[in-house]
C-alpha positions as CSV (number, residue, x, y, z in Angstrom):
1,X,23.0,14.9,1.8
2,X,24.1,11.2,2.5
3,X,22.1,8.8,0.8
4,X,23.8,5.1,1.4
5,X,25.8,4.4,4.4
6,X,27.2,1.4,5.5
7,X,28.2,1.1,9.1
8,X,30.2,-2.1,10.6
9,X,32.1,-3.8,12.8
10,X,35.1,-6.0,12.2
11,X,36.9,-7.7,15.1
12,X,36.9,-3.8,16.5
13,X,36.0,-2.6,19.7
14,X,34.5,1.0,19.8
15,X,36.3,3.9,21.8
16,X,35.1,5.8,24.1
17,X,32.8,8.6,22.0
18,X,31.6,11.5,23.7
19,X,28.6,12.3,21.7
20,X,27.2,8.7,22.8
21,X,27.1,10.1,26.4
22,X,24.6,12.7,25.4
23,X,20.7,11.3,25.7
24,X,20.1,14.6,23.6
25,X,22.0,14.5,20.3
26,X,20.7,12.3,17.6
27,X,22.6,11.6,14.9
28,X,20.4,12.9,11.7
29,X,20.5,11.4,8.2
30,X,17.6,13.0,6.8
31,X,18.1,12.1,3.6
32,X,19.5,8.6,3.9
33,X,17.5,6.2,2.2
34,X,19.6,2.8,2.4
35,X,21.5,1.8,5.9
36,X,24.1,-1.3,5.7
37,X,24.3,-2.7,8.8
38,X,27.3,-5.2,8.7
39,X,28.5,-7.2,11.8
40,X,26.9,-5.9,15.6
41,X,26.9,-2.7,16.3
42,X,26.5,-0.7,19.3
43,X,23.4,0.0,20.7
44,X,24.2,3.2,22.2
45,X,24.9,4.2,18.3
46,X,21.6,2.4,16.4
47,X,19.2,4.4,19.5
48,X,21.2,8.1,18.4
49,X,20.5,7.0,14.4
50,X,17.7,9.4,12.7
51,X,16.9,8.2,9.0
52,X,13.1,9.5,8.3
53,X,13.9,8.8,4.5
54,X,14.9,5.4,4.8
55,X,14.1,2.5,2.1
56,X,16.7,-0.1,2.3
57,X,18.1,-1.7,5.4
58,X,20.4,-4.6,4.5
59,X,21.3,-6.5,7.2
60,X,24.9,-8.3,6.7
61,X,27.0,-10.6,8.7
62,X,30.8,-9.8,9.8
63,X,33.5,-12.3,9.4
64,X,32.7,-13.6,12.7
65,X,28.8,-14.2,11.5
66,X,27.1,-11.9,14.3
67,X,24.7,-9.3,12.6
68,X,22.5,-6.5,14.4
69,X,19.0,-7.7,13.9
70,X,18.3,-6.7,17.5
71,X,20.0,-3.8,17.7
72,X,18.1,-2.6,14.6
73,X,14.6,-2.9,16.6
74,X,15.9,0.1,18.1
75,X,16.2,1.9,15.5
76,X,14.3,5.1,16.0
77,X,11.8,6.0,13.2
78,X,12.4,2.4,11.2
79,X,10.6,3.6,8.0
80,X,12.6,1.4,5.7
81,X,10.4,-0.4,2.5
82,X,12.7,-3.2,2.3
83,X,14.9,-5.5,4.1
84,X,17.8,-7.2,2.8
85,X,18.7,-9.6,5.4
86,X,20.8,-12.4,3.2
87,X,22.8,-14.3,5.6
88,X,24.9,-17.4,5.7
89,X,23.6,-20.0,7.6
90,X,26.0,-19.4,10.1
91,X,24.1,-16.8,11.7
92,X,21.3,-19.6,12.5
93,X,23.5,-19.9,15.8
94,X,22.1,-16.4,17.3
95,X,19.9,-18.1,19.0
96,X,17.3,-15.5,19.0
97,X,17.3,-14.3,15.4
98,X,14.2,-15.5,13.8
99,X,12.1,-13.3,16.8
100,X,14.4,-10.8,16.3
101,X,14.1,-10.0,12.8
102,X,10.3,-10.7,13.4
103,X,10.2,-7.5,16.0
104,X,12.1,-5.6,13.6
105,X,9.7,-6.1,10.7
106,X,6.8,-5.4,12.6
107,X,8.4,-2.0,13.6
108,X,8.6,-1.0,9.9
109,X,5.0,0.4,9.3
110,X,5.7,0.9,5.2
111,X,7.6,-2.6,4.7
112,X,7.0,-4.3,1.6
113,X,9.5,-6.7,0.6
114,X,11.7,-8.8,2.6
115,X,14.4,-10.2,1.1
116,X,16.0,-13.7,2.7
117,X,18.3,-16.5,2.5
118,X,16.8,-19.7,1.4
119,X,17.6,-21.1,5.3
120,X,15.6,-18.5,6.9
121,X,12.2,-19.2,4.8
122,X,10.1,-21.6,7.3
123,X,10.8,-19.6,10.1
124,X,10.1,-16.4,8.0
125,X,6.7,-17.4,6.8
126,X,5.3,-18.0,10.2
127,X,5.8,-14.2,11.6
128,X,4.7,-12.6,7.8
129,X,1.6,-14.5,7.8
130,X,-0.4,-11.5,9.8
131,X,1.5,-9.0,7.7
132,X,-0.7,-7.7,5.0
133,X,0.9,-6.6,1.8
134,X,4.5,-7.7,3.1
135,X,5.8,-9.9,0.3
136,X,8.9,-12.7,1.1
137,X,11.7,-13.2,-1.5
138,X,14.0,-16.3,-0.5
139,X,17.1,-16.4,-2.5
């Protein structure tokens, strides 16, 4: 029945959870249809994520300004319409974020909109170009 779920990370390092151990047991949200991703989190949890509704995915930076983008490629079944991926500059210092977020958009078969920082528009236009019907908002 959850519908919006934020999940994050803030100067905290995960324990040891037993479910993660288990290749077999995904973590269903089959209603979910926006995902917060705040800060980097664990692959081993993004892989076990199951969101077949998904619409939204906004991407957000912790206090430290690391952010998931390339955890999120891994994100099985990345239906989302939308990405909200409004950053502070800051994050420019991942040195692999522009690809990143590029993989991650091609992944999303129904994307529509992507929504952006004004910093991240030149390298943003050059991996939508071959998207057809993907539109860029820079704010």
């Amino acid at each position: 029945m959850l519908h919006d779920l934020t999940l994050f990370t803030e100067n905290y390092i995960f324990p040891p959870m037993r479910f993660l151990n288990d290749p077999q047991s995904p973590i269903n949200f089959n209603r979910l249809e926006i995902l917060r991703a705040r800060g980097r989190l664990p692959l081993k949890v993004v892989t076990k994520l199951v969101a077949p509704a998904l619409k939204e995915l906004h991407i957000e930076a912790n206090a430290q300004h690391f952010t998931s983008i390339y955890e999120l490629q891994h994100l099985f079944e990345p239906h989302c319409q939308h990405i909200y991926a409004l950053l502070p500059i800051a994050v420019s210092e991942e040195p692999e974020w522009a690809t990143d977020l590029s993989d991650l958009v091609q992944q999303c078969t129904r994307i529509k909109s992507l929504y952006i920082s004004n910093w991240m528009e030149e390298d943003c236009k050059v991996f939508i170009s071959g998207h057809d019907g993907l539109v860029l908002y820079a704010q």
